[in-house]
N, C-alpha and C positions, 0 to 999 in steps of 0.2 A: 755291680754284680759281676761276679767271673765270671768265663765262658762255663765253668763246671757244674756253675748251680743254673743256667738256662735249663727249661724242661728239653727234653727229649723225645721227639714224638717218634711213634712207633712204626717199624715197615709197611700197617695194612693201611695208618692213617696218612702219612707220606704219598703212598702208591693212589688212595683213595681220598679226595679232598673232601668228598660229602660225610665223613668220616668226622671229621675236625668239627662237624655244626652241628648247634644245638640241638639238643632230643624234642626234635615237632613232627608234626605230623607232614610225610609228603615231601619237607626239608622244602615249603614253599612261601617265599615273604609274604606278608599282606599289605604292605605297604613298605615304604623306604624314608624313612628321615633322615636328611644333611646326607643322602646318601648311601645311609650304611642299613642295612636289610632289618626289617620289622617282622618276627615271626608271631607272635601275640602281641591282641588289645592293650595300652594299659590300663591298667588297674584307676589310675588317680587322671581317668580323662573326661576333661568336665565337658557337657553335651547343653547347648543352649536350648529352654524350652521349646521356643519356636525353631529350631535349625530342623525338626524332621516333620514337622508341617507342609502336610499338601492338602491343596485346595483346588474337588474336581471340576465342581463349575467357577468360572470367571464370567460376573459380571460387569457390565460399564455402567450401573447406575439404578438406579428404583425403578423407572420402569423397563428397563433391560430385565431386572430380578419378577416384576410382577407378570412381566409378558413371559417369561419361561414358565411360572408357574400354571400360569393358563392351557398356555398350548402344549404342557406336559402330559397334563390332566384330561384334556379336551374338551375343556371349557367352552362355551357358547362364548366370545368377545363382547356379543351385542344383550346379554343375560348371565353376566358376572355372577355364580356364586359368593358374594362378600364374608359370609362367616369360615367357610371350608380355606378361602383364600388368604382371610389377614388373617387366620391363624398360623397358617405356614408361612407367612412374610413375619408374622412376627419372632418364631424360632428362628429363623435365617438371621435375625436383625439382634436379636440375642446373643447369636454365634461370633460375629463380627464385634458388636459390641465390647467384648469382652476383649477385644486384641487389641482392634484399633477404634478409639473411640470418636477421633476426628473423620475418620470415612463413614463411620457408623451414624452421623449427624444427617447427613442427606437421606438415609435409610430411614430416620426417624421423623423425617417430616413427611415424608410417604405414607409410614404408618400410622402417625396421627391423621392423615385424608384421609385412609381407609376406615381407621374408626369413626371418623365424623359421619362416615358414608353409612356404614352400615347404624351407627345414627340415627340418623334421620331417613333409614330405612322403615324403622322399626314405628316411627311415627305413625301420623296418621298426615297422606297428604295432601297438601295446601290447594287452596279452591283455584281451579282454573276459569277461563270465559266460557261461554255456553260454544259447545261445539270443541272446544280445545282440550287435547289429553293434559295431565299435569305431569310438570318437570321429572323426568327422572334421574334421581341425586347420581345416579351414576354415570348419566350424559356427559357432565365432560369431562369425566376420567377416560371414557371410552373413544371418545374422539383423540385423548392426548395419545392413547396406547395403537390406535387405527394410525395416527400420523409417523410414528416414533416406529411402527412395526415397518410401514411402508419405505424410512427414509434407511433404515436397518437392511433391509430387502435391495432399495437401490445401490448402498454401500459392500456390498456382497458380490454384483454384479460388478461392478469398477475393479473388486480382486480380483473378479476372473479375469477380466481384460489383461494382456500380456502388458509386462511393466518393465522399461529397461532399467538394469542391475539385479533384479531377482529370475528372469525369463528368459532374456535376451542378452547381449551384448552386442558393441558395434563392433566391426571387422574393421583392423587395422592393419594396414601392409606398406611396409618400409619398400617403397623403390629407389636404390641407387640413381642417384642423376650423373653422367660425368661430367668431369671437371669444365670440360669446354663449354662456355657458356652458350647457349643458342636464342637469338633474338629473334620476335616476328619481323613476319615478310610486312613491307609497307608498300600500301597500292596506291595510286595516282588519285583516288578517289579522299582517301586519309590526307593527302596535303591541301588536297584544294579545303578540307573544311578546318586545318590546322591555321590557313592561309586567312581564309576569311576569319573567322575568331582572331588572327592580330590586325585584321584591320577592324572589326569593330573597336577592340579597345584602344586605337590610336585614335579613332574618332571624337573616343570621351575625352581626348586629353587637348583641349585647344589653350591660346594662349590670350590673355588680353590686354590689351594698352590702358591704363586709367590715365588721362590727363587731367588736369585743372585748371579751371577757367576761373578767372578772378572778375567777379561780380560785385557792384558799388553800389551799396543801397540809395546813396545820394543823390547820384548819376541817375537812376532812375525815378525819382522823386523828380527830379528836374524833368525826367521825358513826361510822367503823368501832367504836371502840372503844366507844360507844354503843349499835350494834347487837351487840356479842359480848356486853356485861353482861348478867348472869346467864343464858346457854346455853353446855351445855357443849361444843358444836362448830356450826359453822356451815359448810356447804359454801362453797367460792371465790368460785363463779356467783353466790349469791343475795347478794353483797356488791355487788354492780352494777348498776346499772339502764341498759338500754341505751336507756329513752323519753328519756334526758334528753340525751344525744348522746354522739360521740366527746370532746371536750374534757373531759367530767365523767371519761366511762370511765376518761383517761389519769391525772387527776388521782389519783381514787378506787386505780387501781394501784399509782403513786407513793407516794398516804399508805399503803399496806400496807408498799411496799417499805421506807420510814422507820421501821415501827414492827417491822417484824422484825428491821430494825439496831440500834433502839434496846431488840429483846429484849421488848416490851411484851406481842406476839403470838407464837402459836407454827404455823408451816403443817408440816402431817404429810398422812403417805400411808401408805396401809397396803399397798401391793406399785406395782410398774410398770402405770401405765395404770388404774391404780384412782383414784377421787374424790381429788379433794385438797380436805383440811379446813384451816379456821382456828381458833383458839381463843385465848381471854388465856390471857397466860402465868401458869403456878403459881408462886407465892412463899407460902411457910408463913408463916403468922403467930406 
């Protein structure tokens, strides 16, 4: 396009820019898309059923919804009107229904108690014991709404209570430290117990020698049989010496156990729990 056929705008609309915009009212957007100024609705703007839905009470549950209705009305808790009541839980459960059917499930098994209630209101009630009132079908609805009103009541109280991140905040302040580093002072008293703590742990640490001593089951098979020559019983105990240590003992046991296999000695007892003797064994000559 030339420069000749660009339009030409005129001195009042040059000098005056509100001039140049479209014929509305006020010359004021209602909104802005990508940007660029919105002065009317459109026409072809699709509006979701649910987007201008509002909902004045919020409840959290059937008996959240039945307790409202109660203490709206001023209802006796402990003398439920049942007919006045599940009739207006049942339009409420109606309403929801029809949005959302999965929240509306809990709502309808409320409503089904309620009609049982009123129910077996309408009966004729069941014989109690001589002296005892008979049940009232509304007993343990009303215990569930007395519990549920109380724990509602404590929950309430906990909001008041001040809550850090919506009440409060903690105070935070940045102090420069300088670069020199500064170390505590150490007292006389600090080393003595740094002192002792490394002598405990050098305590734990001792060192040991293992030797070994070579023991000959044979050699003492000869000493047993040595000490039996010419007596004719010898107690167990006195075949032992316990000064010389465990590894003798074990040996010294060993050479008995050898020579009673080998039949040389003979170990007897003369009843349960009585001494046990040792002796060489007899062979006639």
């Amino acid at each position: 396009m030339s420069a000749a056929a660009e339009p030409q705008l005129l001195p009042e609309a040059a000098a005056d820019p509100l001039a140049a915009m479209p014929q509305v009212v006020d010359h004021i957007a209602v909104a802005r898309l990508y940007g660029e100024p919105l002065f009317s609705m459109p026409q072809d703007l699709y509006i979701p059923p649910d987007a201008l839905e509002v909902f004045l009470e919020a409840f959290e549950g059937p008996l959240d919804l039945l307790l409202y209705l109660i203490r709206k009305q001023n209802f006796n808790i402990l003398d439920i009107p049942m007919a006045g009541v599940t009739r207006q839980y049942l339009v409420y459960v109606d309403e929801i229904r029809v949005r959302n059917l999965e929240l509306a499930a809990e709502y309808l098994l409320m409503a089904a108690m309620l009609i049982e209630i009123k129910s077996r209101m309408l009966l004729p009630p069941k014989r109690a014991a001589e002296g005892e009132e008979a049940e009232d079908p509304r007993a343990a609805l009303v215990r569930r709404l007395l519990e549920y009103e109380q724990m509602k009541l404590a929950a309430a109280r906990l909001n008041t209570l001040p809550q850090f991140g919506r009440d409060f905040l903690k105070a935070q302040v940045l102090v420069e430290q300088s670069l020199q580093p500064r170390f505590p002072d150490v007292n006389v008293v600090d080393l003595q117990e740094a002192w002792r703590d490394i002598l405990k742990r050098a305590k734990l640490v001792q060192h040991h020698k293992i030797t070994r001593e070579e023991l000959s089951v044979r050699e003492h098979m000869s000493i047993v049989l040595r000490h039996l020559q010419g007596r004719q019983f010898v107690e167990f105990e006195k075949l032992f010496d316990p000064a010389r240590g465990v590894p003798v003992l074990v040996v010294t046991f060993i050479a008995l156990l050898e020579l009673a296999k080998e039949t040389l000695i003979e170990i007897t007892q003369a009843e349960a729990f009585a001494p046990i003797y040792v002796r060489l064994a007899y062979s006639p000559t």
